[in-house]
C-alpha positions in Angstrom: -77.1 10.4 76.4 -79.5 7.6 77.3 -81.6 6.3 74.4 -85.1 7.0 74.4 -85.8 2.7 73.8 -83.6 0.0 73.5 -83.2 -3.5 73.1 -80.4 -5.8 72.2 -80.3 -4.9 68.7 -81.9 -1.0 68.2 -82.1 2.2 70.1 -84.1 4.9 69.1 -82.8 8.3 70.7 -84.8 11.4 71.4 -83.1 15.1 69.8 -81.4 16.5 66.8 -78.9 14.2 64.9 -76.3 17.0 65.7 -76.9 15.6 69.5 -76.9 12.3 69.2 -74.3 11.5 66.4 -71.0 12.4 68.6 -72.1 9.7 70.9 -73.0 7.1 68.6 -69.6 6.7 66.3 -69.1 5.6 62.8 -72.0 3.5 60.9 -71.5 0.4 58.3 -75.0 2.5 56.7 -77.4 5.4 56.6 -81.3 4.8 55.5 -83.1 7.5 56.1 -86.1 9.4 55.0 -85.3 13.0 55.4 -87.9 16.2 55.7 -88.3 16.9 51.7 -89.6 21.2 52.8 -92.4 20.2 50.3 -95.5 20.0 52.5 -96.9 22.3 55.1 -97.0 20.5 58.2 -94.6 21.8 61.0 -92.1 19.3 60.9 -91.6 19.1 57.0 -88.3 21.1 57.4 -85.5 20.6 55.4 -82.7 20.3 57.9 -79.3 22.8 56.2 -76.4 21.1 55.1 -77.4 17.6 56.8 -75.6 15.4 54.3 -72.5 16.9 54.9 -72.9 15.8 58.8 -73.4 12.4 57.5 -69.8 12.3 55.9 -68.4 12.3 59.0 -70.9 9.1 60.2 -70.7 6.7 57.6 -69.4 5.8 53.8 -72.0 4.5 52.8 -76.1 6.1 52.7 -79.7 5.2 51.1 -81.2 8.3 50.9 -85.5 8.6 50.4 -86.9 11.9 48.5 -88.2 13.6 45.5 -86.5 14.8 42.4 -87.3 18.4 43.6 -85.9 17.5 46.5 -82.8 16.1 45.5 -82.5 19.1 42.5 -82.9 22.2 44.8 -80.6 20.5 47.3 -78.0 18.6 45.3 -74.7 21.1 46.3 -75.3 19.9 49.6 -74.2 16.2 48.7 -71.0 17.5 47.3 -69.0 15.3 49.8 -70.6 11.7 48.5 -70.8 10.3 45.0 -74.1 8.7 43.6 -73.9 5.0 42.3 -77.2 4.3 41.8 -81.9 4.7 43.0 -84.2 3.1 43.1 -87.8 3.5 43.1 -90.6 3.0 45.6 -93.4 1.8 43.5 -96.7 2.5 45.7 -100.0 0.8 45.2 -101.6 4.4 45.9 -100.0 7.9 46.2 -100.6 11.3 46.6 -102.3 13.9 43.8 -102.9 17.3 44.9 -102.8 18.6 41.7 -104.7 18.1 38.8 -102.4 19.3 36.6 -99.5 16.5 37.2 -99.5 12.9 37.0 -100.4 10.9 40.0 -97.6 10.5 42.2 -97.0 7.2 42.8 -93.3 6.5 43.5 -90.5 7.8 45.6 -87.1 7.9 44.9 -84.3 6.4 47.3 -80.2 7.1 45.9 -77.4 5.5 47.4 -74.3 8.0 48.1 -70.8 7.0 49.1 -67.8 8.5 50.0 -64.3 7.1 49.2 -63.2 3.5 47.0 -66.2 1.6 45.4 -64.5 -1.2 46.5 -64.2 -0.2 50.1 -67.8 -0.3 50.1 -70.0 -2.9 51.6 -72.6 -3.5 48.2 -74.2 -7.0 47.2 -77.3 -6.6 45.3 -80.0 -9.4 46.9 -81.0 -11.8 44.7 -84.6 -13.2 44.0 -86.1 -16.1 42.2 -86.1 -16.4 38.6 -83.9 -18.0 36.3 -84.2 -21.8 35.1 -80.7 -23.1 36.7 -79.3 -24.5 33.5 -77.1 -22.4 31.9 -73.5 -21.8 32.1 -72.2 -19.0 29.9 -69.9 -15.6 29.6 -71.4 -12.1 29.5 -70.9 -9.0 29.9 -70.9 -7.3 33.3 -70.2 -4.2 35.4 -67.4 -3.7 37.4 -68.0 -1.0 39.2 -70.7 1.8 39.8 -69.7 4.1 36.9 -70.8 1.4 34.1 -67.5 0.0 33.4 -68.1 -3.0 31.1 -65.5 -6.2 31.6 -66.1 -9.8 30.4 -67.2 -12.1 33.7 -67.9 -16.0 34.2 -71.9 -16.3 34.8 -73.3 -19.7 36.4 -77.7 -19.7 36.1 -77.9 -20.6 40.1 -81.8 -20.0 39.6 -81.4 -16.3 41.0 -81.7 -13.1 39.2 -80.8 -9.6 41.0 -83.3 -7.6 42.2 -85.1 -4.9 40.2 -84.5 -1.1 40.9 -88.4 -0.7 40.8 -90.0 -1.7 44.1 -93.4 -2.1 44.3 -94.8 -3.0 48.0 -98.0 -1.5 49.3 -97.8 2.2 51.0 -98.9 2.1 54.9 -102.4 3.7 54.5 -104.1 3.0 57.8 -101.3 1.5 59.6 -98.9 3.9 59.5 -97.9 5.6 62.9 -96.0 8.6 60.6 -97.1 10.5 57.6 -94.5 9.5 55.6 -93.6 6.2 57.0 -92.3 3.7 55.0 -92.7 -0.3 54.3 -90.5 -2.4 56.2 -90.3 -4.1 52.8 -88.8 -1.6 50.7 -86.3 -1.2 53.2 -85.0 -4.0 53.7 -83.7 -4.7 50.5 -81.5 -1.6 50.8 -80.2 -2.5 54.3 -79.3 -6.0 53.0 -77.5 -4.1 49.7 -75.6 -2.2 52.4 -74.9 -3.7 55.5 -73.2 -6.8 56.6 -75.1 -9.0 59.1 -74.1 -7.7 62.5 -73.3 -4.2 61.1 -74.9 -0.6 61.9 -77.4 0.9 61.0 -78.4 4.9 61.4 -81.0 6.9 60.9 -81.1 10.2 61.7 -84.6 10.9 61.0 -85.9 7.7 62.5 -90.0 9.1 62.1 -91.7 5.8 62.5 -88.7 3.6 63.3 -89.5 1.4 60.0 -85.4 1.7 59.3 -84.9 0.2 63.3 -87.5 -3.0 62.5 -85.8 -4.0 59.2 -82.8 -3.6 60.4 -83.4 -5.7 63.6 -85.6 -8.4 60.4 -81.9 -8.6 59.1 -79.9 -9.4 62.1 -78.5 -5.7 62.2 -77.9 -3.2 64.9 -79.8 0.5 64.5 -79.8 3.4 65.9 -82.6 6.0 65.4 -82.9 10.0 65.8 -86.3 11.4 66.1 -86.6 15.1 67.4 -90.3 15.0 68.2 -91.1 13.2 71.6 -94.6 12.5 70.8 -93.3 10.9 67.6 -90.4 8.8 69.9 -93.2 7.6 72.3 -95.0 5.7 69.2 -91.8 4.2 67.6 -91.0 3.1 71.0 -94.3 1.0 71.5 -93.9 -0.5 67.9 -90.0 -1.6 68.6 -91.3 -3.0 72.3 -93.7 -5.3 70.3 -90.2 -6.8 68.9 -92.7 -8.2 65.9 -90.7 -9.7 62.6 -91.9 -8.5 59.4 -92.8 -11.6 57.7 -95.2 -10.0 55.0 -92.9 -6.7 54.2 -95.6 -4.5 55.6 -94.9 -4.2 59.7 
């Protein structure tokens, strides 16, 4: 199948992921920003039993949505185990309804399938201690919240918080849900060695492509709508870096 776009590092193809994904192989990582089935525009469809697909793709996947979402539809990520979320922390959201808080956030879980250990995970680190101390705590050893005794050096760094907060793409988005480049960047550099693959299935606005190709990855990208392809293919032909999170 010949890709809708591509360049040296992404390719954004045009159909269903049940198309595409025999002829794209196994992935180091999955981002993706599925259709929650909470809205009522035409596309906002929650695909059956997709997360099972993905088993057979990769090991290791970021997953975007709702609590509804993830609630109604839990049985059908019976193949992968949860270690972890985070959560998108917009400047503005949605509120439709007066009787609920504000929505402001968004979820993202990462799922995996087989050994922790086998898994590609190392948690970026930001900014923020003093560099002077050299001491023993107490750290986790594995997803689960195993505690074991560890050697800890203050290099200045601290890992980064679950909580993201980076500005929602109000007027600049090319997708009604797209999201930053910022908040997904930190996932793909959580997940993915440098060089590795990305996928995303439901590539919308091709945000998952762009950080990828930020991070010195290869991606490939599913979109089902051609309209939809022909605007993430003029943003991935600009080839512009993200240097403020918000591209």
């Amino acid at each position: 199948m010949k890709p809708y776009y591509e360049d040296e590092h992404v390719a954004l193809y045009h159909g269903t992921a049940a198309d595409v994904l025999p002829e794209v192989g196994f992935a180091d990582l999955i981002v993706t920003d599925p259709p929650y089935g909470e809205t009522a525009l035409e596309w906002d469809i929650w695909p059956d039993e997709w997360p099972g697909m993905m088993s057979n793709y990769t090991n290791s996947m970021w997953c975007f949505g709702s609590m509804r979402m993830f609630l109604e539809h839990g049985n059908e990520f019976r193949d992968w185990k949860l270690s972890q979320d985070i959560v998108w922390e917009k400047h503005n959201g949605s509120g439709f309804a007066s009787d609920r808080f504000k929505r402001v956030h968004e979820n993202a879980l990462h799922w995996y399938r087989g050994e922790w250990s086998a898994i590609h995970h190392e948690t970026p680190r930001i900014p923020g201690g003093s560099g002077s101390k050299s001491v023993r705590r107490r750290g986790k050893t594995d997803h689960t919240g195993k505690i074991s005794d560890v050697g800890y050096v203050d290099d200045g760094l601290r890992l980064m918080r679950s909580v993201l907060p980076v500005r929602s793409m109000h007027g600049q988005a090319i997708h009604p849900t797209e999201k930053p480049v910022g908040v997904l960047e930190p996932l793909i550099d959580y997940g993915c060695p440098r060089g590795g693959l990305v996928l995303d299935p439901f590539a919308g606005s091709g945000s998952t492509l762009v950080a990828a190709r930020n991070l010195g990855c290869r991606a490939i990208g599913i979109e089902m709508r051609e309209a939809q392809c022909e605007a993430t293919a003029k943003r991935l032909a600009q080839q512009t870096l993200d240097i403020f999170g918000v591209a």
